[in-house]
C-alpha positions as CSV (number, residue, x, y, z in Angstrom):
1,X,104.5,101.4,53.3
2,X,102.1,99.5,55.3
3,X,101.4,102.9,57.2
4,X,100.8,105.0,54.1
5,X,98.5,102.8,52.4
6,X,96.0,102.6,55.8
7,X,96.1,106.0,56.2
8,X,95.7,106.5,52.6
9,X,92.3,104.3,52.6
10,X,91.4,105.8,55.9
11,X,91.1,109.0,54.3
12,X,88.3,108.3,52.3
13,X,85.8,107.3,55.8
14,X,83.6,110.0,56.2
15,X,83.6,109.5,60.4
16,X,86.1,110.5,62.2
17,X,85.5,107.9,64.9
18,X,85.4,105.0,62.1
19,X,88.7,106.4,60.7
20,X,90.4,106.3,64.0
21,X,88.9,102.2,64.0
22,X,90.0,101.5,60.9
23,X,93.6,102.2,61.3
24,X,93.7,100.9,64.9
25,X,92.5,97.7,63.4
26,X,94.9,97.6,60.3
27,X,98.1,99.1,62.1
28,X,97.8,97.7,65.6
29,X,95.7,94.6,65.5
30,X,98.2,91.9,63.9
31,X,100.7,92.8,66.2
32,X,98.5,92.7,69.0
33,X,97.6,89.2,68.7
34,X,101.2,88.5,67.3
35,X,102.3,90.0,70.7
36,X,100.0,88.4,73.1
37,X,99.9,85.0,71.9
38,X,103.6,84.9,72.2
39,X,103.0,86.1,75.8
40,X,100.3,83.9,76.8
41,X,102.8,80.8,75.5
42,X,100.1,77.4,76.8
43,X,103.5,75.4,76.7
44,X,104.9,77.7,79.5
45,X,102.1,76.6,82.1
46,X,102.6,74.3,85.0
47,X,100.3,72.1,85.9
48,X,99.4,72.3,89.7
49,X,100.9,68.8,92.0
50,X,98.4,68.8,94.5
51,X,100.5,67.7,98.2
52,X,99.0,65.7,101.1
53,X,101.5,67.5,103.4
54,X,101.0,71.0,104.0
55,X,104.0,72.8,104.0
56,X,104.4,76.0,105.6
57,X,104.4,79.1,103.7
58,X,105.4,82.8,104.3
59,X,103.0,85.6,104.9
60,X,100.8,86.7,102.5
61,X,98.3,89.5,101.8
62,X,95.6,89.8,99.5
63,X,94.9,92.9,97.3
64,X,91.9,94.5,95.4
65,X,90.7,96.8,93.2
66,X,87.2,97.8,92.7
67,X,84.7,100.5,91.7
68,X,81.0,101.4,91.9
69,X,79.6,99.3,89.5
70,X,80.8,96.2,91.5
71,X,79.6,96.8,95.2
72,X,76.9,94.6,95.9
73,X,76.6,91.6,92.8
74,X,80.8,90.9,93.4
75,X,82.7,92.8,95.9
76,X,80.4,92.2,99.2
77,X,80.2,88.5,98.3
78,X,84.2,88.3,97.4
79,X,84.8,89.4,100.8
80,X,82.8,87.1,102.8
81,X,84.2,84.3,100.9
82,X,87.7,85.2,101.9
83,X,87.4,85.9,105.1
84,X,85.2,82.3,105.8
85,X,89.6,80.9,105.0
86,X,91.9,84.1,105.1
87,X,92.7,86.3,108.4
88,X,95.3,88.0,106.9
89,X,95.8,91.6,105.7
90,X,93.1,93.0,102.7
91,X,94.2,95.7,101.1
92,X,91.2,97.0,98.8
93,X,91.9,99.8,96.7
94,X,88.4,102.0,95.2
95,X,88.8,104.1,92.0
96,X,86.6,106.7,90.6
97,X,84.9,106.6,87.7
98,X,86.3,108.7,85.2
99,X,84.8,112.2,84.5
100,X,82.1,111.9,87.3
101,X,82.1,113.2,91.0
102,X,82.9,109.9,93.4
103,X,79.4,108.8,94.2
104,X,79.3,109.5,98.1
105,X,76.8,107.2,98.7
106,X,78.7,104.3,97.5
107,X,81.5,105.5,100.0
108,X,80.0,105.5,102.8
109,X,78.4,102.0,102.0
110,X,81.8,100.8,101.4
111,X,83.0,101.9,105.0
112,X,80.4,100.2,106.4
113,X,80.6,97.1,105.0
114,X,84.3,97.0,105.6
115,X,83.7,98.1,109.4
116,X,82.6,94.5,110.0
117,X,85.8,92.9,109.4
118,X,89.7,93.6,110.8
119,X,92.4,94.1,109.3
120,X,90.7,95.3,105.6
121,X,92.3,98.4,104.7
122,X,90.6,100.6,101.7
123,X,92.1,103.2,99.8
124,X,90.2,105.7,97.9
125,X,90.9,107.4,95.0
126,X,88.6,110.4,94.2
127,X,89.3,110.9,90.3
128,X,89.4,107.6,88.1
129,X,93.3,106.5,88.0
130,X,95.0,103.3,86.1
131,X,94.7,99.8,87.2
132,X,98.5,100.0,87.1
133,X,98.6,102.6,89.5
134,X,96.1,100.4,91.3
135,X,98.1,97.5,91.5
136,X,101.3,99.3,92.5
137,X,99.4,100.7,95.5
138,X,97.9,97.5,96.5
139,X,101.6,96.6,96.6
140,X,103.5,99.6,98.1
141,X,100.6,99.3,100.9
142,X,100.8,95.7,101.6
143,X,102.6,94.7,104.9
144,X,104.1,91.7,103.3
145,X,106.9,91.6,99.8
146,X,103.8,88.5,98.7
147,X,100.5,89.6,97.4
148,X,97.5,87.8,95.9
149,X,95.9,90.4,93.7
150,X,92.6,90.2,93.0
151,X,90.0,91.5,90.6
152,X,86.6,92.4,92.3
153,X,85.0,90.1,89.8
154,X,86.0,86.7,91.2
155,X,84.8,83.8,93.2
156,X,86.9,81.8,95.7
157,X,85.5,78.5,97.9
158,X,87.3,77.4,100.7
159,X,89.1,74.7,98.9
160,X,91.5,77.0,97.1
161,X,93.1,78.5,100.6
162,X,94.0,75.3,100.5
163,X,95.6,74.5,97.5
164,X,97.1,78.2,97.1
165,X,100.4,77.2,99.5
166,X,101.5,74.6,97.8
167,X,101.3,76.4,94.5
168,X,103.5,79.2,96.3
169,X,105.7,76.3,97.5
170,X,106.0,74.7,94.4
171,X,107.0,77.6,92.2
172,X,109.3,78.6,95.4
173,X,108.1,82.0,96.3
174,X,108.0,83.9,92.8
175,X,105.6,85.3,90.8
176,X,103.1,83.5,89.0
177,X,99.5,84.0,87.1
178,X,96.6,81.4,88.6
179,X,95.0,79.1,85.8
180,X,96.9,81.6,83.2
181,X,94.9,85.0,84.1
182,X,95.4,87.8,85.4
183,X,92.0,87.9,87.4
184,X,94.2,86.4,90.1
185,X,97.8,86.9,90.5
186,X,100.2,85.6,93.0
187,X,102.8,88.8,93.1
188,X,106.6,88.8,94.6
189,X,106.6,92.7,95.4
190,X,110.6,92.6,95.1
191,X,109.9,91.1,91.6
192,X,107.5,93.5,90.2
193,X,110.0,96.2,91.6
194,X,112.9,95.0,89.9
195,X,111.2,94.8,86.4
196,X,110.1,98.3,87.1
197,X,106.4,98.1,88.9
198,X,103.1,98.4,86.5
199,X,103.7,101.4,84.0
200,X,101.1,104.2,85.1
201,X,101.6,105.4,82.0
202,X,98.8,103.0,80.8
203,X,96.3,105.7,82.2
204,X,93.4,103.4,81.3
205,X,92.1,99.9,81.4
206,X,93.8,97.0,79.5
207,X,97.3,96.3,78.3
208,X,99.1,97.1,81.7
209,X,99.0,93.2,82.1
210,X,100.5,92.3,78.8
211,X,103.0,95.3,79.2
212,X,104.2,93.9,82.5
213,X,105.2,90.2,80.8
214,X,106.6,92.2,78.1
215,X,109.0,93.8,80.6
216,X,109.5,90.6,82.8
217,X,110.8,88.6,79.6
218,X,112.9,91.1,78.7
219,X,114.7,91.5,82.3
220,X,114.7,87.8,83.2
221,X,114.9,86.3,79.9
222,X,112.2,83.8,80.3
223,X,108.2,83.9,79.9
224,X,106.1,85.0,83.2
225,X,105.3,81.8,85.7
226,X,101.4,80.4,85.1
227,X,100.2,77.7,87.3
228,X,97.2,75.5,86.0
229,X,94.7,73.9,87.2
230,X,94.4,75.5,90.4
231,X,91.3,74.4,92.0
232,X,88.5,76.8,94.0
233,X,88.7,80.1,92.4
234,X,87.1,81.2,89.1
235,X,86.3,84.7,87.8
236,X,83.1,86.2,86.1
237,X,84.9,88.2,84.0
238,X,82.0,90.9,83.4
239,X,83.4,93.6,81.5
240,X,80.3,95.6,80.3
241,X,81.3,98.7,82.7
242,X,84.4,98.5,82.8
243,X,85.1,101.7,80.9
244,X,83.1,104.6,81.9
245,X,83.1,107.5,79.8
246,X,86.6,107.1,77.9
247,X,87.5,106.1,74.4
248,X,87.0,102.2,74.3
249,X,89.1,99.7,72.3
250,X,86.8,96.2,72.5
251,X,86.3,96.0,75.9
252,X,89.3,98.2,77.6
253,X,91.1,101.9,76.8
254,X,91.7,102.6,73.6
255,X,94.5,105.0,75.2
256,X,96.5,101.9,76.2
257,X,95.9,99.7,73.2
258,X,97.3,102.8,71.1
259,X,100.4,103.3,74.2
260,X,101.4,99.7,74.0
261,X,101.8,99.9,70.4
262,X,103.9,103.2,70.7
263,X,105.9,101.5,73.4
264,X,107.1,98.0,71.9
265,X,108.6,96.8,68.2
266,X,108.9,93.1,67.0
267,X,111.7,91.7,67.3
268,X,111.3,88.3,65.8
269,X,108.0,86.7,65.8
270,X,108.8,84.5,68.7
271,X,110.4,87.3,70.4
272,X,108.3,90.5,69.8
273,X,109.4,92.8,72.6
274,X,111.9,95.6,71.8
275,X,111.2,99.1,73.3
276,X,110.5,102.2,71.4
277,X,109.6,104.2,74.4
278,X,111.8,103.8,77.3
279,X,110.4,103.0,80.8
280,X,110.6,106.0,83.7
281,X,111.1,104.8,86.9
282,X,108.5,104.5,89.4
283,X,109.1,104.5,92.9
284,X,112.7,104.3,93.2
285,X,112.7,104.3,96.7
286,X,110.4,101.5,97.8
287,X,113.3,99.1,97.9
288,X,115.4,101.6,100.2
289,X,112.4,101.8,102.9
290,X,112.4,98.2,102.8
291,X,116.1,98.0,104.0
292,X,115.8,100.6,106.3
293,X,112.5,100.7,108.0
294,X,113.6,98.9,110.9
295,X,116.5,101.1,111.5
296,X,113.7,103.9,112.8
């Protein structure tokens, strides 16, 4: 009923464009916020125990994802604070923007740059693709199954190199979201395969994220890890650019605000994640290279 009445009022907005707003708002909007409040569940967090005793910790690699807009104010200056605490692998992925020819100037920049410093591996992708596909790349292509994924748009002091073991200690090697955001992620890549990877489906900007801790509750029957309180790292969080030249929903895709609402149904209030749309499986054979690489 709820449907027929929005539509109904919608009818009588001259704009196509303020139509299409009104019934995103009226239709999606209370279930949005129903959804991620649930999602982003403050009583779920852990509060970071700082350890006198360093305890030692398993490989890690770092991932991120960037674009033009962020070269010189937040990606130059991200990777000289990391590298002043980290020697590990970087694994940098570099999308397009959408609907424009990749800016060739900005490429070869980016090579330069990145020529100063081993073992920083980008990844370029000439047309603009998902920050899900994105992610999964950063994790496919990282030579360790743990991965701190990064937005561009963050800052990191020495200090939280640090602290970041014994957060991985202390929530014993899984998954977890830093100071409850997913500007900075601490990623289990057998983890995020068994719940089924970031859904490229989401060809856009926004809702991946939520999507993901959708899935997670659903296949381990709790709410995704967040450790707080997490000292050293904050994020800038400028999202003025983010979306170049596609339909916007606030700040992100108004593709995957109108997917994720296609894809999920409440359930009950406190539990609002039934399917609609069934996943597809992505990489299916990730996990079989893992067992068998070493039997080349």
């Amino acid at each position: 009923m709820k449907k027929f009445v929005v539509r109904l009022m919608a009818c009588f907005i001259p704009l196509k464009k303020w139509r299409k707003k009104f019934r995103h708002y009226f239709l999606y909007v209370d279930f949005g916020e129903i959804v991620i409040h649930n999602l982003k569940h403050p009583q779920n967090a852990v509060h970071y125990k700082p350890s006198k005793t360093q305890e030692a910790v398993e490989p890690f690699s770092i991932g991120i994802t960037t674009y033009n807009k962020r070269f010189d104010k937040y990606f130059k200056p991200l990777i000289k604070q990391i590298r002043r605490k980290f020697k590990g692998d970087i694994i940098v992925c570099i999308n397009a923007n959408h609907q424009e020819e990749f800016d060739q100037n900005y490429r070869q920049k980016m090579l330069e740059f990145l020529s100063d410093y081993d073992r920083v591996y980008p990844m370029f992708f000439t047309d603009f693709r998902s920050l899900a596909k994105l992610w999964n790349n950063c994790l496919i292509n990282s030579p360790t199954n743990h991965l701190l994924l990064l937005n561009d748009d963050v800052s990191i002091k020495d200090e939280f190199f640090t602290h970041l073991p014994n957060a991985i200690v202390q929530n014993n090697y899984q998954s977890f979201k830093i100071n409850g955001s997913w500007c900075f992620v601490f990623l289990n890549r057998e983890e995020v395969a068994n719940v089924g990877w970031f859904d490229e489906r989401f060809l856009g900007i926004g809702y991946e994220d939520v999507d993901f801790e959708a899935r997670w509750f659903i296949k381990y029957k709790q709410f995704f890890p967040q450790i707080v309180n997490i000292p050293g790292i904050q994020s800038y969080s400028d999202d003025k650019e983010v979306i170049v030249n596609q339909r916007k929903a606030e700040k992100y895709s108004l593709f995957n605000s109108e997917f994720f609402f296609q894809k999920f149904k409440i359930i009950k209030k406190d539990k609002p994640y039934g399917f609609k749309i069934k996943d597809q499986p992505q990489y299916p054979y990730e996990q079989f290279y893992w067992s068998k690489k070493n039997e080349l």
